[in-house]
C-alpha positions as a Markdown table, in Angstrom:
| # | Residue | x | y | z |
|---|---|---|---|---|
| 1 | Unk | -6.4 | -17.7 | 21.2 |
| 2 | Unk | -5.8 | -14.2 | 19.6 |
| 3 | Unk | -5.9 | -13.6 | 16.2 |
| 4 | Unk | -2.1 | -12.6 | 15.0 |
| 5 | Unk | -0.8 | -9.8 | 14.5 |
| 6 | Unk | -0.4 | -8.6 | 10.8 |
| 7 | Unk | 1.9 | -5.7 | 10.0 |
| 8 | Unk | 2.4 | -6.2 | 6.3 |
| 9 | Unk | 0.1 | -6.9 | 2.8 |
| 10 | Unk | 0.9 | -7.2 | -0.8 |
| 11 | Unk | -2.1 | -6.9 | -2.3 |
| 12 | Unk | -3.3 | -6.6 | -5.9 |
| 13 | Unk | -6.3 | -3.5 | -6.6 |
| 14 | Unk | -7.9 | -3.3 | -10.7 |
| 15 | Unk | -9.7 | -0.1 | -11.4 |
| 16 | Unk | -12.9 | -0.8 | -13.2 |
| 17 | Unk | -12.9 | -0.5 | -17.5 |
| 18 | Unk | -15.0 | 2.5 | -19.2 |
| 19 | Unk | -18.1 | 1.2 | -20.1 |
| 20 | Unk | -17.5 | 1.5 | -24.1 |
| 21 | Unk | -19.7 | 4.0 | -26.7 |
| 22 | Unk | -22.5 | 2.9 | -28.6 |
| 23 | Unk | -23.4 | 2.4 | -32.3 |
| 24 | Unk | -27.0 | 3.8 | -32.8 |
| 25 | Unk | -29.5 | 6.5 | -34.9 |
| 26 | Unk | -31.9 | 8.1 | -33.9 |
| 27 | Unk | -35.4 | 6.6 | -35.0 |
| 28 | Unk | -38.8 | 8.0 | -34.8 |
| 29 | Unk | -41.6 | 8.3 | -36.7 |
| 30 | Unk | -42.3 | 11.0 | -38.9 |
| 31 | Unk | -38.4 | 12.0 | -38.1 |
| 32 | Unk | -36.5 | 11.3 | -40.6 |
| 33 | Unk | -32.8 | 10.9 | -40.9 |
| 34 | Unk | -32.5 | 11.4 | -37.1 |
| 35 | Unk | -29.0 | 11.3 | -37.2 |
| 36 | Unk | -26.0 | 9.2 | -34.7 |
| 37 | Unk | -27.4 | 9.0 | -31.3 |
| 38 | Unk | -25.2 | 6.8 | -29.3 |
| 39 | Unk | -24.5 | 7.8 | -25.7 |
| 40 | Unk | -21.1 | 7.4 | -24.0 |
| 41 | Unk | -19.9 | 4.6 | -21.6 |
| 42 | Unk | -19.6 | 5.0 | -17.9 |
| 43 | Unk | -16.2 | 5.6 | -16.2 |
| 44 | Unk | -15.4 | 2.5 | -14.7 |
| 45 | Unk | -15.2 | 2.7 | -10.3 |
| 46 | Unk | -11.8 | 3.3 | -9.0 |
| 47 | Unk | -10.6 | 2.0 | -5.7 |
| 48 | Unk | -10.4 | 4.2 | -2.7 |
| 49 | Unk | -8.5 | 3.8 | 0.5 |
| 50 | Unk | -10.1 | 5.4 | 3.6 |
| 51 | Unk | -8.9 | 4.9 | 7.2 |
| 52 | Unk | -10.8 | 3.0 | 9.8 |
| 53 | Unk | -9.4 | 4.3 | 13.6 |
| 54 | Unk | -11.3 | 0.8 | 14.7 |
| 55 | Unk | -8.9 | -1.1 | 12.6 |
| 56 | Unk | -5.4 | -2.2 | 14.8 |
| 57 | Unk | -4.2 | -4.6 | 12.2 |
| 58 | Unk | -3.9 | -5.7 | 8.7 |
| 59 | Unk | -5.7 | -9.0 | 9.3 |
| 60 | Unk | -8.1 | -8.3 | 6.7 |
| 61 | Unk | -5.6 | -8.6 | 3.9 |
| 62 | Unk | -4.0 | -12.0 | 4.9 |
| 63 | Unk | -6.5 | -14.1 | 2.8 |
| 64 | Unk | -7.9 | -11.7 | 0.3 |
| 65 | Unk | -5.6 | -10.3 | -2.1 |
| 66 | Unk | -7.3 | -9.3 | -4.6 |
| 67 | Unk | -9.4 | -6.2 | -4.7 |
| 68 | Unk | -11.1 | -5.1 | -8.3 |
| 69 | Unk | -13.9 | -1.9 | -8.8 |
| 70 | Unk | -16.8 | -2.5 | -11.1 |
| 71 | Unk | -16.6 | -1.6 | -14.6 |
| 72 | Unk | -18.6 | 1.0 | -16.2 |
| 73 | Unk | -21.4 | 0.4 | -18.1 |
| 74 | Unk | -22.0 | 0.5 | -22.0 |
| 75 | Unk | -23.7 | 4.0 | -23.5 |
| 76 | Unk | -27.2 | 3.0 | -25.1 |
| 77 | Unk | -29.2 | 4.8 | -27.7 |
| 78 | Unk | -31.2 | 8.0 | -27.1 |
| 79 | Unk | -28.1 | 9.3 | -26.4 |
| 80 | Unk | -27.9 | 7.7 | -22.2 |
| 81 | Unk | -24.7 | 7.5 | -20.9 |
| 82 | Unk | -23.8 | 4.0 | -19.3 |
| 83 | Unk | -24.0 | 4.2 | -15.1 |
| 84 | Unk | -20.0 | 4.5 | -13.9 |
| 85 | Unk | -19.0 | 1.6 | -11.6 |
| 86 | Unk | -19.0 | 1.4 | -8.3 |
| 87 | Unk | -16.1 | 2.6 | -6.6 |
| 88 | Unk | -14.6 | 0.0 | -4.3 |
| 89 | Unk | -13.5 | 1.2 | -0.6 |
| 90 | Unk | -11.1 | -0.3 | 1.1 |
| 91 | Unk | -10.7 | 0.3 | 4.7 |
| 92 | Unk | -7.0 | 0.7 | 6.5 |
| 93 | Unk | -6.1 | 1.1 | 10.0 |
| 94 | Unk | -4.5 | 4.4 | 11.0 |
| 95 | Unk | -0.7 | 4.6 | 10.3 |
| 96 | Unk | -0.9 | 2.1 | 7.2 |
| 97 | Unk | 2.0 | 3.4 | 4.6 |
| 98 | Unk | 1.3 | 2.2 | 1.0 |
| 99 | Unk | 4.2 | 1.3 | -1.3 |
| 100 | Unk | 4.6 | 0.5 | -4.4 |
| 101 | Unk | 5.7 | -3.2 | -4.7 |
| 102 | Unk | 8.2 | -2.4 | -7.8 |
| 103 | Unk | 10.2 | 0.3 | -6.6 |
| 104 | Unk | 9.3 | 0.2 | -2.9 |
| 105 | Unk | 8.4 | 4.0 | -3.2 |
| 106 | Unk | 5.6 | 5.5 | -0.7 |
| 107 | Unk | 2.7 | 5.8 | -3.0 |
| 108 | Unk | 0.8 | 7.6 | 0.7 |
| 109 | Unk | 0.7 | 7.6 | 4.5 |
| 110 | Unk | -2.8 | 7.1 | 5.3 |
| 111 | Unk | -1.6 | 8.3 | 8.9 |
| 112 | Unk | -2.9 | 12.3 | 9.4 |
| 113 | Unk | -5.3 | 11.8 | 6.3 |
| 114 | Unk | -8.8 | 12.0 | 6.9 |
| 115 | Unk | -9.8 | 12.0 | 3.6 |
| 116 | Unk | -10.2 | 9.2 | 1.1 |
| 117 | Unk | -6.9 | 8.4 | -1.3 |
| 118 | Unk | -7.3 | 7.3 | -5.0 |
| 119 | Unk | -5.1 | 4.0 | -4.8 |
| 120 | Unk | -6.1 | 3.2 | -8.6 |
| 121 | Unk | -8.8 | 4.9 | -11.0 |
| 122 | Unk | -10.8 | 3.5 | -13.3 |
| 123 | Unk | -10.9 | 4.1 | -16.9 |
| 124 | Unk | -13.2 | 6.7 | -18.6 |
| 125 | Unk | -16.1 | 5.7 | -21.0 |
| 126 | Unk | -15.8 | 5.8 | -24.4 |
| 127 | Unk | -18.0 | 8.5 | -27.1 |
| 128 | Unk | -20.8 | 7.1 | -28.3 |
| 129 | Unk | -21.4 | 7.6 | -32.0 |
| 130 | Unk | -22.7 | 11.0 | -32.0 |
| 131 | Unk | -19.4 | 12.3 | -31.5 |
| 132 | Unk | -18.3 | 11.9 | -34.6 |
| 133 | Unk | -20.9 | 12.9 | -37.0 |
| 134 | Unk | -19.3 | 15.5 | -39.3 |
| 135 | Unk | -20.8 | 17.5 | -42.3 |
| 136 | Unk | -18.9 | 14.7 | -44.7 |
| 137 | Unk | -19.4 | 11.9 | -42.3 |
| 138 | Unk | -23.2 | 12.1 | -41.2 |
| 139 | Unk | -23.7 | 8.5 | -41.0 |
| 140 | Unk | -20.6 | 7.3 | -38.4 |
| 141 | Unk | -21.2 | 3.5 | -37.4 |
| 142 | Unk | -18.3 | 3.2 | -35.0 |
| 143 | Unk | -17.6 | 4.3 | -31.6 |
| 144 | Unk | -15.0 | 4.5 | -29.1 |
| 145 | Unk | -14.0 | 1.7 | -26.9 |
| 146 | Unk | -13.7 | 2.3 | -22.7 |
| 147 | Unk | -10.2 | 2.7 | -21.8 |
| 148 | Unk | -9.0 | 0.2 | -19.1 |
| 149 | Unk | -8.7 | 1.0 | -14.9 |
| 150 | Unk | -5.1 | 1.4 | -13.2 |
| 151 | Unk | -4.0 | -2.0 | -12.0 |
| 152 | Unk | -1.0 | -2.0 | -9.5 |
| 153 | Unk | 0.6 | -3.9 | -7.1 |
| 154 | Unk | 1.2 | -2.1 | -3.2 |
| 155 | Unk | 2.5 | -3.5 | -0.2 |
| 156 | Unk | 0.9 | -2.3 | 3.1 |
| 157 | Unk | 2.7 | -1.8 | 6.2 |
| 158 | Unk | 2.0 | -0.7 | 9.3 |
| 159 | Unk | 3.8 | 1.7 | 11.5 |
| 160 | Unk | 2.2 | 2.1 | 15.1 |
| 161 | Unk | 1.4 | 6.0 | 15.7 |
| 162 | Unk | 2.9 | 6.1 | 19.5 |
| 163 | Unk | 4.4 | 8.9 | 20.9 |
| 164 | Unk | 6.8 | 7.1 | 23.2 |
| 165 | Unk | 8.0 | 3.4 | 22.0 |
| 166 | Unk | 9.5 | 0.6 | 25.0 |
| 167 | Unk | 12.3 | -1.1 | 23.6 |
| 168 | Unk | 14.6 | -3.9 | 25.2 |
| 169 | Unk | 15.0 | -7.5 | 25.3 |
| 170 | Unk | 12.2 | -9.9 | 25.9 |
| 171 | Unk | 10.9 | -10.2 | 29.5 |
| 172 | Unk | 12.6 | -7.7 | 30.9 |
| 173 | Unk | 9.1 | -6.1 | 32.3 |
| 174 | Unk | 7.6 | -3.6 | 29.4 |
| 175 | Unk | 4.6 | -4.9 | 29.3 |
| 176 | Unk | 4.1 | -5.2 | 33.2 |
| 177 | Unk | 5.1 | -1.3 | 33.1 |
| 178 | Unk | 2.4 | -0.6 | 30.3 |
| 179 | Unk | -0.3 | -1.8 | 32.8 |
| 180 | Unk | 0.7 | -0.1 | 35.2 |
| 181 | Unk | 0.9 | 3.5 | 33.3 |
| 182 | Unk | -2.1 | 3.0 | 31.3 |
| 183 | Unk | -5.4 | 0.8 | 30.9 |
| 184 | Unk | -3.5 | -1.6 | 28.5 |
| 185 | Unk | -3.9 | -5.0 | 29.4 |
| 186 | Unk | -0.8 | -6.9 | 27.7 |
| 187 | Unk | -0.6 | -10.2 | 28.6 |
| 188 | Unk | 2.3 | -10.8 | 30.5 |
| 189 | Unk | 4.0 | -13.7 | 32.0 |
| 190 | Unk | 7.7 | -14.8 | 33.2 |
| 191 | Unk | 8.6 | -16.4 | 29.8 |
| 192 | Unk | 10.5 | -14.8 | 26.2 |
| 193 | Unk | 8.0 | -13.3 | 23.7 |
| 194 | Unk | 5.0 | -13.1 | 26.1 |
| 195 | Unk | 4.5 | -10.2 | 23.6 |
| 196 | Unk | 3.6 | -11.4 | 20.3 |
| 197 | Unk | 2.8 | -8.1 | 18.7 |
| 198 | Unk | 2.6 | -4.5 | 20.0 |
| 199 | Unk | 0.5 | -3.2 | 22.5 |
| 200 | Unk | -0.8 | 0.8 | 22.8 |
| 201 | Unk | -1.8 | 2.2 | 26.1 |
| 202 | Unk | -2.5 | 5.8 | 26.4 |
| 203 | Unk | -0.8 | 7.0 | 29.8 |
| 204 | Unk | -2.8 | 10.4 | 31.6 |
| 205 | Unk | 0.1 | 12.1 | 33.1 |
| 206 | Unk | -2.0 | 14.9 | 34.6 |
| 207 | Unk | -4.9 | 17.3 | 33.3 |
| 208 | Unk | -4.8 | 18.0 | 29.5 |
| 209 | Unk | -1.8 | 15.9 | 29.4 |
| 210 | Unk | -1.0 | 12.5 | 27.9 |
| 211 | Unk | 0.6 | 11.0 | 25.2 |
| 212 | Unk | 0.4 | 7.0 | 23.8 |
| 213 | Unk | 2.5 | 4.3 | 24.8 |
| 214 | Unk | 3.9 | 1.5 | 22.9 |
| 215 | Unk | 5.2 | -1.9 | 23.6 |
| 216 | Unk | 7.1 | -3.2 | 21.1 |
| 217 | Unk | 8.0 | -7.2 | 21.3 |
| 218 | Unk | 11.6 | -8.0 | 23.0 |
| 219 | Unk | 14.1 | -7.1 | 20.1 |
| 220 | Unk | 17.3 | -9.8 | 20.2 |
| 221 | Unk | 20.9 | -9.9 | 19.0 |
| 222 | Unk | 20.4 | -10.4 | 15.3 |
| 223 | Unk | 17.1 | -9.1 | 14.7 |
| 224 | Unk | 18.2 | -6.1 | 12.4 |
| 225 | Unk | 19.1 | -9.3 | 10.1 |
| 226 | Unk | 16.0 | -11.0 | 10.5 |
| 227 | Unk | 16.3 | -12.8 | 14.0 |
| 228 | Unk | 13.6 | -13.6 | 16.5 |
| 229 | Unk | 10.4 | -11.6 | 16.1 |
| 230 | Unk | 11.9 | -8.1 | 16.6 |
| 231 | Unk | 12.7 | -7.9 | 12.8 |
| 232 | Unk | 9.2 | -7.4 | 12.0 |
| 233 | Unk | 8.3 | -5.2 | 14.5 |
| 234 | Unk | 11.1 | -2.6 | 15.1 |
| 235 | Unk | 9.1 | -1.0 | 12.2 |
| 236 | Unk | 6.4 | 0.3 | 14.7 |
| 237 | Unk | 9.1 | 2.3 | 16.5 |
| 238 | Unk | 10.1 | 4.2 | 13.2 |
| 239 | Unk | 7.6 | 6.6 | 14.2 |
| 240 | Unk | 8.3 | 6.9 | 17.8 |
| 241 | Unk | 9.5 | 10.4 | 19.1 |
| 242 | Unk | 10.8 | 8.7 | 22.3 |
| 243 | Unk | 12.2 | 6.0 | 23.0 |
| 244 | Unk | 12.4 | 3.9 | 26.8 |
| 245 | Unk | 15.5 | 1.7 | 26.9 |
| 246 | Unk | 14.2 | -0.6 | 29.7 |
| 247 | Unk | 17.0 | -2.6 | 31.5 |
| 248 | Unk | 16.4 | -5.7 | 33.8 |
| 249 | Unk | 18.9 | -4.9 | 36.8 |
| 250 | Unk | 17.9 | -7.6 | 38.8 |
| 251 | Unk | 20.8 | -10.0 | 37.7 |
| 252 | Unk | 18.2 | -13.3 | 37.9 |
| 253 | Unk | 18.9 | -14.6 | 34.7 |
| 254 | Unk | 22.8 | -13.6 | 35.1 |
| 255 | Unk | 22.5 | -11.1 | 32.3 |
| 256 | Unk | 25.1 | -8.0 | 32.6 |
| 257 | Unk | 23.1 | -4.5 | 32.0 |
| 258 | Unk | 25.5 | -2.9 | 30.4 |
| 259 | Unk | 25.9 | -5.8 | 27.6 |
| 260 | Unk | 21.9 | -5.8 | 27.1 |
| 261 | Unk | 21.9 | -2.3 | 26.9 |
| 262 | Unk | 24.5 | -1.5 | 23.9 |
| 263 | Unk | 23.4 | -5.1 | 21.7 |
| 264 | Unk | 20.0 | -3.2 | 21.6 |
| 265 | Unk | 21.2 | 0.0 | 21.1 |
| 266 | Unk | 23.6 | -2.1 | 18.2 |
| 267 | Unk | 20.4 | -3.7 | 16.8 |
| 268 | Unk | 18.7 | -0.3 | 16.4 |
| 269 | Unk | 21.4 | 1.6 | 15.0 |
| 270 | Unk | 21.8 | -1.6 | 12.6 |
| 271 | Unk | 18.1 | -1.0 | 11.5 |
| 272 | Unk | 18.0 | 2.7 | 11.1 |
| 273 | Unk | 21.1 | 4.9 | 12.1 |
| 274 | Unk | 18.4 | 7.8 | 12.7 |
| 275 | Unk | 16.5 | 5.8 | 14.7 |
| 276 | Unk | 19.3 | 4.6 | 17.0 |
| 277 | Unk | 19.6 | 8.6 | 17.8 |
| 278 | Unk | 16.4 | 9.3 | 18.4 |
| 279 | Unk | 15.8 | 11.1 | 22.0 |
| 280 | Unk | 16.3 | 8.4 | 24.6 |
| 281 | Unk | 15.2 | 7.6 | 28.5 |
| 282 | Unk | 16.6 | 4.4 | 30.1 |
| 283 | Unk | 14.8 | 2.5 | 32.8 |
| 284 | Unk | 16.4 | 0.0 | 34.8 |
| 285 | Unk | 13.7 | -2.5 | 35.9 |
| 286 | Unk | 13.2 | -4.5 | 38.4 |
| 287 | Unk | 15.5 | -2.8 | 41.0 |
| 288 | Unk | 13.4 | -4.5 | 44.4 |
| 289 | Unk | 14.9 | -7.7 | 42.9 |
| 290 | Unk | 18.7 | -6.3 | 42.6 |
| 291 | Unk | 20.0 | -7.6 | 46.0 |
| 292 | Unk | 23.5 | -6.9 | 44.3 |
| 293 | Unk | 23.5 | -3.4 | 42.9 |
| 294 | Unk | 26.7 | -4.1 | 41.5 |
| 295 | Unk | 25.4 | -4.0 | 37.7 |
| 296 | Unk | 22.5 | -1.3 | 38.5 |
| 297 | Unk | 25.1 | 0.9 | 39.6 |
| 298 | Unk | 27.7 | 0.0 | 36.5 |
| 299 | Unk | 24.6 | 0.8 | 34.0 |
| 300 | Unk | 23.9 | 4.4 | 35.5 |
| 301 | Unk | 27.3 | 5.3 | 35.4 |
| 302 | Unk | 27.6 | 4.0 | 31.1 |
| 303 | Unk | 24.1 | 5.3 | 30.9 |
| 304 | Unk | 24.7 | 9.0 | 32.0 |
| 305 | Unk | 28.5 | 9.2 | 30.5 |
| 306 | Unk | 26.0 | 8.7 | 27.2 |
| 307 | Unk | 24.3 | 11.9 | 28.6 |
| 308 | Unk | 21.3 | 9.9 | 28.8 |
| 309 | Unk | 18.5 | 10.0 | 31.8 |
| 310 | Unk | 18.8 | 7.0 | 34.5 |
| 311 | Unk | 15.8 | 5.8 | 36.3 |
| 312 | Unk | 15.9 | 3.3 | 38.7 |
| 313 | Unk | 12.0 | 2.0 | 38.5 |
| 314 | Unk | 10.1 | -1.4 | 39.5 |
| 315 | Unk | 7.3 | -1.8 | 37.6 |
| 316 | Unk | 5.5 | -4.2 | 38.8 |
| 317 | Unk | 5.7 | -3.1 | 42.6 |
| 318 | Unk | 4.9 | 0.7 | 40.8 |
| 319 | Unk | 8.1 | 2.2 | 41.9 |
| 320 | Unk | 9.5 | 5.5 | 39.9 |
| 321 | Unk | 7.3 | 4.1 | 37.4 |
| 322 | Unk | 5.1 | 8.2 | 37.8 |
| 323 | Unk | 8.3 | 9.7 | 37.7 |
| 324 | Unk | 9.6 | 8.0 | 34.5 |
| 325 | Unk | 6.2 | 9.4 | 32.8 |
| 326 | Unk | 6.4 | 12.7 | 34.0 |
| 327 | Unk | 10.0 | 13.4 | 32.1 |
| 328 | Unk | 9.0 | 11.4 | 29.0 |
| 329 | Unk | 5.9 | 13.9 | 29.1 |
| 330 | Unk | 8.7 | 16.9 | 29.7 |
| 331 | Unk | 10.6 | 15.4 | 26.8 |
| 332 | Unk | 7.9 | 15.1 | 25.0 |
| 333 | Unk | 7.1 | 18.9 | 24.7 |
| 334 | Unk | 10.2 | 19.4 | 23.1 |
| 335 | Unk | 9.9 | 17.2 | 20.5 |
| 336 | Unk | 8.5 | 17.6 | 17.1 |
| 337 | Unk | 5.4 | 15.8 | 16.0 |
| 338 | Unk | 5.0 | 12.3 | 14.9 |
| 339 | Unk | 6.4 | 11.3 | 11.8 |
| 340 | Unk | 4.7 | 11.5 | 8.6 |
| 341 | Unk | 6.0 | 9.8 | 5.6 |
| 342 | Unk | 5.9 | 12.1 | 1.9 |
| 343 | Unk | 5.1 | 10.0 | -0.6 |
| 344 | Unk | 8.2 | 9.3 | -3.3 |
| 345 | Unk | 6.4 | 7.5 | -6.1 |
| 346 | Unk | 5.7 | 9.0 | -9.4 |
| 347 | Unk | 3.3 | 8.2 | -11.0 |
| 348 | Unk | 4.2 | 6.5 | -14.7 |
| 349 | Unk | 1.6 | 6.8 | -17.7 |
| 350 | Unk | 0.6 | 3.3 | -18.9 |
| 351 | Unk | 3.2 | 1.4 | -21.1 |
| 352 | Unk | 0.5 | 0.7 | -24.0 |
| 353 | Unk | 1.8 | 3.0 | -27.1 |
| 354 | Unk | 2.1 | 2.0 | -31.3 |
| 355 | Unk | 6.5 | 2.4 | -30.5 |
| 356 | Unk | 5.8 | -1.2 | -28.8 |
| 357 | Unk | 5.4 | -3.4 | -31.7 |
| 358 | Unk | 3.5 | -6.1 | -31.7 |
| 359 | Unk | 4.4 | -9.9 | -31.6 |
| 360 | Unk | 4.1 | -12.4 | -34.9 |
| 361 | Unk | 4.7 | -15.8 | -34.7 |
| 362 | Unk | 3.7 | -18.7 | -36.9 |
| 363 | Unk | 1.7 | -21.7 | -35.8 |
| 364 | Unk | 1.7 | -25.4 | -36.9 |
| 365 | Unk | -1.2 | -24.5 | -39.0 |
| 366 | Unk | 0.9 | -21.9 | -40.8 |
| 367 | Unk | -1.7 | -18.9 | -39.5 |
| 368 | Unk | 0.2 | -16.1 | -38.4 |
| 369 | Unk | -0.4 | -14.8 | -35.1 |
| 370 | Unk | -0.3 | -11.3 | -34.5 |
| 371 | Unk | -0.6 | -10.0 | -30.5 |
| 372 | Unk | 0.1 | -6.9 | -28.6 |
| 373 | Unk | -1.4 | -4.8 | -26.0 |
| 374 | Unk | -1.8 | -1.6 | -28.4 |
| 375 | Unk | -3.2 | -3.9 | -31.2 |
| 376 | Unk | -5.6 | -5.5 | -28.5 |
| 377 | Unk | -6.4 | -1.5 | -27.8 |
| 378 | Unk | -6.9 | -0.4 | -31.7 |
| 379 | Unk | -9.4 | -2.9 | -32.5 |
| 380 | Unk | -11.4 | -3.1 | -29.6 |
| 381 | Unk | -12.3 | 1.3 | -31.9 |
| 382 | Unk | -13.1 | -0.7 | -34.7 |
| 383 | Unk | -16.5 | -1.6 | -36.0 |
| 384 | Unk | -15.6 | -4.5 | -38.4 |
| 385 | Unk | -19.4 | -4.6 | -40.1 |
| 386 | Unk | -18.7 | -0.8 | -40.7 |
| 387 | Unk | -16.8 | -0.3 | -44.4 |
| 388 | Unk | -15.3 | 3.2 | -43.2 |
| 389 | Unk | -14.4 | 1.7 | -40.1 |
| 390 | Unk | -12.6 | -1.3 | -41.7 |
| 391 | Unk | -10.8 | 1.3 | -44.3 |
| 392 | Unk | -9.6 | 3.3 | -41.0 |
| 393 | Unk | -8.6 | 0.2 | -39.1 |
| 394 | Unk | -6.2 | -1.0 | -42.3 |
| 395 | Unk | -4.8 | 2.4 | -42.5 |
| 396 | Unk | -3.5 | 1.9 | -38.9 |
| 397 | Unk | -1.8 | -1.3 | -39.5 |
| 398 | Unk | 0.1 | -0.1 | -42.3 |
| 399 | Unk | 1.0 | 2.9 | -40.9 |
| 400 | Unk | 2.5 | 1.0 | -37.5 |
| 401 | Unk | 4.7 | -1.1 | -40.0 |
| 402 | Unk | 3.1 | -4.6 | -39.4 |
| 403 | Unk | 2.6 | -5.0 | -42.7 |
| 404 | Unk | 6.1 | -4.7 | -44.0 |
| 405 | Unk | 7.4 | -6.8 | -41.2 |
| 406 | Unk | 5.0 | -9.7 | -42.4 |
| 407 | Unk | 6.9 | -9.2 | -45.7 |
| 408 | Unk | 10.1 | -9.4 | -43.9 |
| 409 | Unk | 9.3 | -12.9 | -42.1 |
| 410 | Unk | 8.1 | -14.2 | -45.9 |
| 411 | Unk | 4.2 | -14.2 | -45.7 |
| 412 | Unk | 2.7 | -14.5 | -48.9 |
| 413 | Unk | -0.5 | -13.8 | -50.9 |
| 414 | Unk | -3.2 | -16.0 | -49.7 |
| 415 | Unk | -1.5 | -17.0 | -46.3 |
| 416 | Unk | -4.0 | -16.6 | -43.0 |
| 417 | Unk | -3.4 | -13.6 | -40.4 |
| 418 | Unk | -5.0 | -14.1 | -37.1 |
| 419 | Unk | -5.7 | -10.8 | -35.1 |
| 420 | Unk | -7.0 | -12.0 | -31.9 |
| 421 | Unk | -10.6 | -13.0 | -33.0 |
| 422 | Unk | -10.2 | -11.5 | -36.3 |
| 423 | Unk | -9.0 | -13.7 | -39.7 |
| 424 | Unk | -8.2 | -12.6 | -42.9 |
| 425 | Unk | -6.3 | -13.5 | -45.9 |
| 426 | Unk | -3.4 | -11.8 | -46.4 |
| 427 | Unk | -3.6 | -9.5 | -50.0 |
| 428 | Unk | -0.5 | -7.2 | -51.1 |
């Protein structure tokens, strides 16, 4: 049984946290007063998307979902500087699009782009001590804190890169005339939605020139809303410069042409208006079957009073099956290159900033709770078994407010403020 096909992914990618600063002085002997000599953190990894032309799906991502680079690591004494992380390298196949998952914006088209794309990067190191020696301040016991990776949420979706797309309504004989174009080998039988995902065959029209072939699974009435299987897949024809209308004209299954021709051609314009004008060549199938030409003959004439190219063609007994190539390759040279989607997502600085104040509430015990992201960031800079750096770290809080708002919500002299893993007794 084949593995399915997997044309979309949300998944979740962390950037790795600066390794943080370190506290140290220098110490040797007959050296004295050495001075700070803390070395910086390492940047944390970020994570990388590269393409992989092996890759034909985005199987990889059904069960993992979460992706997360290695953190830097802490500076050390002697002045080293901690090792960055490892970045983390994802691999995507050829044509993935990356969105953002909160505004649905192209973050980038990892289609013509060879080189690697920062999806998230990690978070620089922080200074180590000797930073922040200063003629007055000789003696600093604090150092900076790493500063968090990018964490974001994409969605990945693939768009087949095919220069020519089949479209048309299950079993009416695409994937018999992919075979017999190309050295695709789509399985095909006389049943709907043989086709279970799309196929690429890359057709050799003559010397020095070819172009790729797609068969895209039988779009139905409906699917533009979500119907059938051709809902998830009339993505892969977005990039398509040409598209192959094929028609059964056999009248076995009683269908009318002409009807089958324009509730497709209603179902694409329904998807994408754009795509539903995109150049066109329509292919009426399966004409050695069509002992009544009645509806082969009624198609042409709708067909090329659209101004579109006829061809009558049998795929599967190889009939005007060359000649339907040759003018798709004609077409073809007219036509501009494949679609490449500019990315429209801007990038937005971290929401983490002293106008967000941070949360107090009162628990059973009567402690008061204080929590915040930018608190959580201010004290992970502190050095609470440093005096100077305690003085600096109070200075902050009253300058951001909390203070007076405690007053506000009736704290009093003696009561217990819990700061994350921090408790003190509250002192006007």
């Amino acid at each position: 049984m084949a593995a399915p096909f997997v044309d979309t992914a949300r998944i979740t990618v962390k950037a790795g946290k600066g390794g943080n600063g370190a506290v140290s002085f220098h110490r040797e002997k007959y050296v004295a007063a050495g001075g700070p000599d803390g070395g910086d953190g390492g940047k944390g990894g970020s994570v990388i998307l590269e393409v992989n032309s092996h890759m034909s799906t985005l199987m990889d991502f059904r069960y993992k979902r979460k992706y997360v680079a290695a953190n830097g690591m802490d500076g050390a004494g002697k002045r080293c500087s901690g090792k960055d992380g490892e970045n983390l390298i994802i691999k995507v196949p050829r044509g993935t699009v990356v969105r953002d998952s909160e505004t649905n914006e192209i973050i980038c088209d990892m289609s013509e782009r060879d080189k690697p794309f920062v999806l998230a990067r990690g978070g620089n190191g922080g200074w180590g001590n000797k930073h922040f020696a200063t003629p007055t301040r000789q003696v600093p016991n604090f150092a900076k804190a790493g500063l968090p990776g990018e964490e974001r949420e994409v969605i990945l979706e693939l768009k087949l890169l095919a220069d020519v797309g089949l479209v048309g309504f299950p079993n009416v004989g695409k994937s018999t005339l992919l075979s017999v174009v190309s050295k695709a080998q789509p399985k095909i039988a006389n049943y709907h939605f043989t086709t279970l995902f799309p196929n690429l065959g890359v057709v050799y029209v003559e010397e020095g020139v070819s172009f790729v072939l797609a068969d895209i699974p039988g779009i139905i009435e409906g699917a533009s809303e979500g119907a059938g299987l051709g809902h998830d897949f009339l993505r892969h024809v977005d990039r398509c410069r040409l598209l192959i209308h094929v028609v059964d004209v056999s009248g076995s299954e009683g269908r009318d042409p002409v009807a089958d021709f324009e509730a497709i051609q209603a179902e694409l314009k329904e998807y994408s208006p754009e795509l539903a004008a995109r150049p066109m060549l329509v292919a009426g199938n399966k004409v050695d079957a069509a002992y009544d030409r009645t509806g082969l003959e009624a198609l042409r004439a709708h067909v090329e009073q659209l101004g579109l190219p006829f061809f009558e063609i049998s795929a599967a007994a190889q009939m005007g099956t060359r000649e339907l190539m040759l003018a798709a390759a004609r077409e073809l040279e007219h036509l501009p290159p494949i679609t490449v989607y500019e990315p429209t997502y801007v990038a937005r600085p971290p929401q983490v900033d002293t106008s967000a104040p941070p949360q107090i509430h009162r628990a059973d015990d009567g402690t008061w709770i204080v929590e915040g992201p930018w608190l959580e960031r201010l004290m992970a800079n502190v050095n609470f078994g440093d005096y100077e750096s305690r003085n600096w770290f109070d200075r902050q809080l009253r300058q951001s407010g909390l203070f007076d708002r405690l007053e506000e919500m009736g704290i009093k002299d003696g009561d217990i403020v819990s700061l994350y893993n921090l408790e003190f007794e509250y002192q006007r």
